[in-house]
N, C-alpha and C positions, 0 to 999 in steps of 0.2 A: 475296528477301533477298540475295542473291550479286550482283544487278545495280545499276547506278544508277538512281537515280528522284527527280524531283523534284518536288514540292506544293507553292503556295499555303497559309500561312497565317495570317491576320492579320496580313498584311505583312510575313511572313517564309520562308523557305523552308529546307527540310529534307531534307539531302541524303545519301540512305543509302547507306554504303557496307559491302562483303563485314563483318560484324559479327554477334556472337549477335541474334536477333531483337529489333528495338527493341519490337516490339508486346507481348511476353512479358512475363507479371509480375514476374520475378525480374530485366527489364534492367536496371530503375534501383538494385536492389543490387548487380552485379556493377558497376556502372558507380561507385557508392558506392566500394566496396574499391578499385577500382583506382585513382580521386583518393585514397583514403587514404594509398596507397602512394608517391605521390609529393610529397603535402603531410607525412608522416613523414620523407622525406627531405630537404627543405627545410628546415625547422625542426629536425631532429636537426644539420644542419652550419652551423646557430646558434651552436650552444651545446658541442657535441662539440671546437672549437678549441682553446677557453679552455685545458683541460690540459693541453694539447700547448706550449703559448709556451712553455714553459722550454728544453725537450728542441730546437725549431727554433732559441730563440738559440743552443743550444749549440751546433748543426750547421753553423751559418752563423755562427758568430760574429759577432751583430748584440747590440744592446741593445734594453731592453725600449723605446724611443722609436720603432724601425724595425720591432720584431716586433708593435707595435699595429697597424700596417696592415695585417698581414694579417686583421685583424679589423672593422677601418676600413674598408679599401675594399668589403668583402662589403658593409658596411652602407651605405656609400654610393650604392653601383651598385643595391641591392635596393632603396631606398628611391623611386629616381630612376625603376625601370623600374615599382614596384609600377602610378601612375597610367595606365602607355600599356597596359596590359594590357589592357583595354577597347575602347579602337581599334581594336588588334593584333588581337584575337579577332573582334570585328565583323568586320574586314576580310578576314582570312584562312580563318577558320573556329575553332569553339571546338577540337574534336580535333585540327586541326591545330596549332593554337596550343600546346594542350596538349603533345604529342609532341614536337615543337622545343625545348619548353621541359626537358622531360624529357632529350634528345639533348644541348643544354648543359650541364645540369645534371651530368650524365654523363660527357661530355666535360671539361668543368671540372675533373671529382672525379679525373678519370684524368690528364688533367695537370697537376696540383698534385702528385701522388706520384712525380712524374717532376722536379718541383722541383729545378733544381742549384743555385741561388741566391735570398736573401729577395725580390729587384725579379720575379724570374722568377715565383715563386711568387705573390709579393702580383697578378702580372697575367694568371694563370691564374685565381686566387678573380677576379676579376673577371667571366671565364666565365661561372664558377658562379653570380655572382648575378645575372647576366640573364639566366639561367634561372629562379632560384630567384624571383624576382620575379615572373616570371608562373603559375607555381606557385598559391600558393597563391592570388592571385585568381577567377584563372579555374576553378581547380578548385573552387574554391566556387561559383562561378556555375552550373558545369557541374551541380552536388550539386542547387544550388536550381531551376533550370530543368528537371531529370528528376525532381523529386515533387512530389506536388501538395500546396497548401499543407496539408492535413489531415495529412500527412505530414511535413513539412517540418522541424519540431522536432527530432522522433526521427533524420533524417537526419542534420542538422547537427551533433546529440547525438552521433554514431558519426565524423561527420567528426572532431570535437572530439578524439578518443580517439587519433588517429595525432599530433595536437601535443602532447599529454599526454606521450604514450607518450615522444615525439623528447625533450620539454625535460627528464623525467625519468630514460633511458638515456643521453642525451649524456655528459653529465660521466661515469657508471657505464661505457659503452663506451671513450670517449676514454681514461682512465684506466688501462683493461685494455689497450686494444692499444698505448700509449705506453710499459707496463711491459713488457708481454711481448714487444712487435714491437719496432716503430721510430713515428715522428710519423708515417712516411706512408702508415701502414695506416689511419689516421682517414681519408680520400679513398677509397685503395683498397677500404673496404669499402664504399663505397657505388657503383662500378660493374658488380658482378654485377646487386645489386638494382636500378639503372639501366636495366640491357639485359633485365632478367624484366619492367618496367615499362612499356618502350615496346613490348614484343612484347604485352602485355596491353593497351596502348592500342589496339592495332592492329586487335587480335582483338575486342574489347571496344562499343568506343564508335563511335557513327553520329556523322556531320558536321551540325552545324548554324551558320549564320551570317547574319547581316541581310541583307537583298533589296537593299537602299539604301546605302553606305554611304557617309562622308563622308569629307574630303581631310584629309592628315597636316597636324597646325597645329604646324611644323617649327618657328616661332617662338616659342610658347608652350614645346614641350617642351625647349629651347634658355636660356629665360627661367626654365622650372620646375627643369632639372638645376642652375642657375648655384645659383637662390634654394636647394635644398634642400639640394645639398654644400655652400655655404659655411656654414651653416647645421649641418647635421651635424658640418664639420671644426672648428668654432670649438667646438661643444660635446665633441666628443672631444679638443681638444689645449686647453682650454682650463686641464686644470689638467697636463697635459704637462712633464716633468723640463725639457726644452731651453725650454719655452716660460716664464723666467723673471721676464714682466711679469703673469703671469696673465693675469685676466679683462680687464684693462686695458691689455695689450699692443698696439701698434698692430696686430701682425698679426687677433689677434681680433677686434676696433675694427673692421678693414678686412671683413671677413666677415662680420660683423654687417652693418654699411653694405650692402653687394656683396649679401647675401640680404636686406634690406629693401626696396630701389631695385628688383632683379629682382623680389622676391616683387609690388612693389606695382605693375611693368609686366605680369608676367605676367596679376595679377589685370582689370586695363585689356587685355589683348591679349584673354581669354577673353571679358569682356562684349562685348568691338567684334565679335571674328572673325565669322566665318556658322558656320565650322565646325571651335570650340574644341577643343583636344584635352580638355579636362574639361569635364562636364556638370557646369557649378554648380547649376543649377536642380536638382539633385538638394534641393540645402539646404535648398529650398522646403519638400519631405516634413518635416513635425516631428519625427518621431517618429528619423528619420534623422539630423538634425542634432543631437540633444538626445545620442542614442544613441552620438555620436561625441564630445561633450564628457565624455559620462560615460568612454570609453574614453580620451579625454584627462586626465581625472581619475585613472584609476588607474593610468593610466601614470606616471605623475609617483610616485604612492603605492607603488604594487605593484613596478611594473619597476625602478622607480628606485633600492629599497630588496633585489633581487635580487641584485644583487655583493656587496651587506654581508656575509651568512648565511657564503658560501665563503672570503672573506679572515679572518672572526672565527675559525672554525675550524682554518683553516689557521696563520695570525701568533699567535692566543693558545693556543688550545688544543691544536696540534700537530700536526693531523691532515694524512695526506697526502689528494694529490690523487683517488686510489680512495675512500680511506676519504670524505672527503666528498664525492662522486659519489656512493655509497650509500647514504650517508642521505639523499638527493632520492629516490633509487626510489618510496618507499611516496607520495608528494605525486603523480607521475604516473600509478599504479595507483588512488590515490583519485578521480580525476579521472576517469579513462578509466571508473569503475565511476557515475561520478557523473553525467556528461555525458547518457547516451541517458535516465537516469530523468528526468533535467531537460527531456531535448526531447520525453519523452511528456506530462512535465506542462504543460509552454507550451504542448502542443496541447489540454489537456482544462482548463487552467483559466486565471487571469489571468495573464500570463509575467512581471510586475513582481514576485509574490510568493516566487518562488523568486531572483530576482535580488537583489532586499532579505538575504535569508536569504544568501544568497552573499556578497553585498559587508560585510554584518554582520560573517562569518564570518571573513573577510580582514583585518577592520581588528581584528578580535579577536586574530589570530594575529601581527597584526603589533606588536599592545601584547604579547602575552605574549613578545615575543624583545624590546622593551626591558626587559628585565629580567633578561637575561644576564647573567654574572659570567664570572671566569675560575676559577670552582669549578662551574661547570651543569655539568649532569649529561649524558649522550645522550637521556634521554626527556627531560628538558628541552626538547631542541630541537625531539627526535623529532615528540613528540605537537604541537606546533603545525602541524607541516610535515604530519601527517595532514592534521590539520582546515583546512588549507590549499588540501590538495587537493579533499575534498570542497565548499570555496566557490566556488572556481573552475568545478570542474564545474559547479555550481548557476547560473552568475552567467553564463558566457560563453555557452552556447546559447540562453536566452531574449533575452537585448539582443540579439543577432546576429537572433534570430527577428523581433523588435520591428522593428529598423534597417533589414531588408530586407522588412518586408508589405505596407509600400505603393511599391516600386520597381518598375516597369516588367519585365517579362524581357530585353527586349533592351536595358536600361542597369542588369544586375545587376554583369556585368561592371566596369562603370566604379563602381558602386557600392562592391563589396567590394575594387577597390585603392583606393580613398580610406578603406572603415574602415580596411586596412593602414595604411594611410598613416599617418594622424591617430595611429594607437594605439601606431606604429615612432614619429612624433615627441613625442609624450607621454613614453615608455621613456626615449628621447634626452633631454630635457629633464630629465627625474625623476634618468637616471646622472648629467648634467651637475650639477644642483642637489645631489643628496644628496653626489657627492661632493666638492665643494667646501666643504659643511657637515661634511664628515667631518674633512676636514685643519684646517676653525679650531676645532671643536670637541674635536679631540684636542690641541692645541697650548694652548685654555686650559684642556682638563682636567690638562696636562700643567704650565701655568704654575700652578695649583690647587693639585694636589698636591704638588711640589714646596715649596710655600711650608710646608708642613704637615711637611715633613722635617725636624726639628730636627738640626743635625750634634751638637750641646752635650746632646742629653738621654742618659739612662740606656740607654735603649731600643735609642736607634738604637746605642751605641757596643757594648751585649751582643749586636745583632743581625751589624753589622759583625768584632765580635772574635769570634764563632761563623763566620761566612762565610770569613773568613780564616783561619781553623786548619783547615776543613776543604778550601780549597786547597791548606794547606803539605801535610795528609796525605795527599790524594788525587791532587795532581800534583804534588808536589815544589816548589810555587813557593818564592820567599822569601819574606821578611815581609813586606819593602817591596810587591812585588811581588802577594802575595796581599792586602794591604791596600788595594791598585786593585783589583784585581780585583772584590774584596766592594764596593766602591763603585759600578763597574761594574755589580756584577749590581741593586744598589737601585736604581739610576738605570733599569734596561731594567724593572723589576718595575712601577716609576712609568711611564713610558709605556704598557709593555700595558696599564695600569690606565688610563689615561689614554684609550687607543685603543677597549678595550672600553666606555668609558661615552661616547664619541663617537657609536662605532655604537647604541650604546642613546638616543642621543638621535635620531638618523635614524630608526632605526624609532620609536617615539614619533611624531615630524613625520609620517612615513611611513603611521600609522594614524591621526591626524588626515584626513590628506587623505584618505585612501581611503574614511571613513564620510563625508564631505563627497557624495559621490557618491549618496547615498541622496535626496539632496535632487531632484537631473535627473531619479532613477529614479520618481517620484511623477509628474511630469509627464507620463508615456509614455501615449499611447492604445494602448489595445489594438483591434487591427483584426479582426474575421471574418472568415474564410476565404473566407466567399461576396462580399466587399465586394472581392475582389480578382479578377476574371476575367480581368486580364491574364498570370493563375500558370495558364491551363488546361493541363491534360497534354497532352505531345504526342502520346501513342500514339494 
């Protein structure tokens, strides 16, 4: 165990180094926990940002057009590096891989708190997310290649619970240490657990990587980062304060072009090459490519309709940034408690039927939040965002089980950065669409009610001469002047009103599209575990 040694097998070789024993049964849990710990870290500094952008404009005095990047570029670089994760790990070794990516990640986190300016910081997350990017592919590869498949559910079941955990603490962590610290405790905390993680990589996990491997297609990843950031930048600045031609803007226009033209050479460089940096023939598997439309589907539904929840709470209803962090807690606790019963039951019976029940469960919750008002209540909201969590649980470890039974081990890697992928540009497209549906439908719910304001009736003039007396009482204004006033405050009552039933139309849209997905899920074969002897254990 302390020494190196290397075996033959099935074309691939495995390379032990000083590590708890790999033959032991309890290795592939400990080796479990410790990808948990690094795929919680990733995904927690997703979402942990979001509450910070006010407190950074403030620090650096930027507007919110320049403090988007810093939330841009993570997505862009993450998005870009998700695919080469595959290669990289083939090439290098999966531990190795792993660790480096850990090391940046880390690195990253610790120079972003170090931040003296927004350019500086926006290209420190940059760090971060060619780390974070290989993150969670590979560490899922790593989960899938140490159990065998009779296992494999339940495993991914407990992977599941460190992203639960990340997307449900984020905004509830960010929130506390932006109150209580500074912005830059949101990074800082993540380099303690950084440096306990790569010392647990160390101790932890044995080396394994391809016997064979193939040449960097420098071209293709050159053609793939052009096509996927302009691509991502057109859909985040698309509905952009400065970018005042919108969707139609030449800059977008150009981006659009710039990621169709790349997107369609890259596709041509990958069929030509000997040795593409993507295995397309993955697409071949059915059950793979069905499996990643479905995540394309709810990306659009699910992720897309994600921002609404926080800005409704926040612009209607009041709430600060903690307070609505809070109430996400109980959606990643349902999740996390949801996940491993889902991956025992994808192992003992068909994995489409807890998926159904899942994706059901989702477009359920996401009908019951178009029905918000600016009079809901907290269990209003609460109890969907429960039931949220438990679909989710139910829904993501069987397709992920489905997506990956019939791939290869030594192209899981390259597999599970393309589910990223696919499921990061569905999100993409879903924030892009919904929120662009959010601004014309709050504008004609806003042209709607308005019409409906009569200045001439009874109503409006006892509602306005009550508004304005209780101006002159309560601040002194004058007559003229609280008679704006009360004007004023009708006018903003009409827009919240206006705003709330916008987002109530998104989610609407939003659970349309997500029970659409029930249709791909009917299609999926279910594979036996013995039909797959390329998942044999490595012990």
């Amino acid at each position: 165990m302390a020494g190196f040694s290397t075996h033959a097998i099935k074309g691939h070789f495995v390379r032990n180094v000083p590590s708890l024993h790999h033959e032991h049964s309890s290795y592939k849990w400990w080796v479990l926990v410790n990808v948990m710990i690094g795929t919680f870290m990733a995904v927690l500094d997703a979402t942990i940002v979001n509450v910070a952008l006010p407190k950074i404009m403030a620090s650096f005095g930027v507007d919110i057009d320049t403090a988007e990047w810093v939330l841009t570029a993570y997505l862009l670089v993450f998005a870009v590096m998700l695919p080469t994760s595959g290669w990289v790990a083939d090439h290098f070794g999966y531990k190795r891989t792993y660790f480096m990516a850990l090391f940046l990640f880390t690195l990253g986190s610790f120079l972003c708190g170090l931040a003296w300016d927004e350019k500086v910081l926006i290209g420190f997350r940059v760090v971060q997310a060619i780390g974070a990017g290989f993150l969670m592919p590979v560490g899922m590869a790593i989960v899938t290649r140490e159990f065998p498949p009779e296992q494999r559910g339940i495993a991914l079941g407990f992977w599941s619970i460190a992203a639960a955990a990340s997307v449900s603490l984020g905004p509830l962590i960010g929130g506390y240490l932006v109150d209580r610290i500074s912005w830059n405790a949101i990074f800082d905390v993540n380099v303690p657990v950084g440096l306990f993680a790569l010392f647990a990589t160390m101790v932890i996990q044995r080396e394994y990587r391809t016997e064979h491997t193939r040449s960097f297609d420098f071209v293709g990843f050159v053609l793939m980062s052009v096509s996927l950031g302009a691509l991502l930048l057109a859909l985040s600045d698309g509905n952009a304060a400065w970018n005042t031609g919108g969707w139609s803007s030449p800059f977008i226009v150009a981006c659009f072009v710039l990621s169709g033209v790349a997107g369609v050479a890259f596709l041509f460089v990958e069929f030509t090459t000997r040795h593409p940096l993507i295995d397309l023939s993955l697409f071949r598997d059915f059950n793979f490519s069905v499996t990643n439309a479905i995540l394309f589907i709810f990306g659009l539904g699910m992720f897309g309709s994600t921002f609404l929840l926080p800005l409704y709470l926040q612009q209607s209803l009041g709430y600060t940034a903690l307070q609505a962090g809070a109430l996400f807690l109980p959606v990643g606790i349902a999740q996390a408690l949801t996940s491993p019963i889902s991956g025992m039951l994808s192992d003992r019976i068909d994995p489409r039927l807890p998926a159904i029940i899942g994706i059901v469960g989702l477009g359920f919750t996401l009908y019951a939040n178009s029905t918000l008002s600016i009079y809901s209540e907290r269990e209003a909201i609460l109890v969907p965002l429960i039931i949220r969590g438990f679909a989710m649980g139910l829904m993501f470890t069987p397709l992920t089980t489905l997506a990956l039974s019939g791939i290869p081990r030594h192209k899981i890697a390259q597999a599970s950065g393309l589910f990223n992928v696919i499921r990061q540009l569905g999100g993409s497209f879903g924030v892009a669409i919904m929120g662009a549906l959010l601004t014309r439908r709050t504008i004609f719910h806003a042209a709607q009610y308005g019409q409906m304001v009569d200045p001439q009736s009874a109503t409006f003039r006892k509602i306005t001469y009550g508004l304005a007396h209780f101006s002159e009482l309560a601040v002194g204004s004058t007559p003229s002047t609280a008679a704006m006033q009360a004007n004023a405050l009708i006018a903003s009552h009409v827009m919240n009103q206006a705003f709330v039933q916008a987002v109530c139309d998104d989610f609407l849209i939003a659970a349309a599209i997500t029970v659409a997905g029930i249709f791909p899920i009917l299609l999926l074969r279910r594979k036996k575990s013995q039909s797959a002897p390329h998942v044999a254990a490595m012990e």
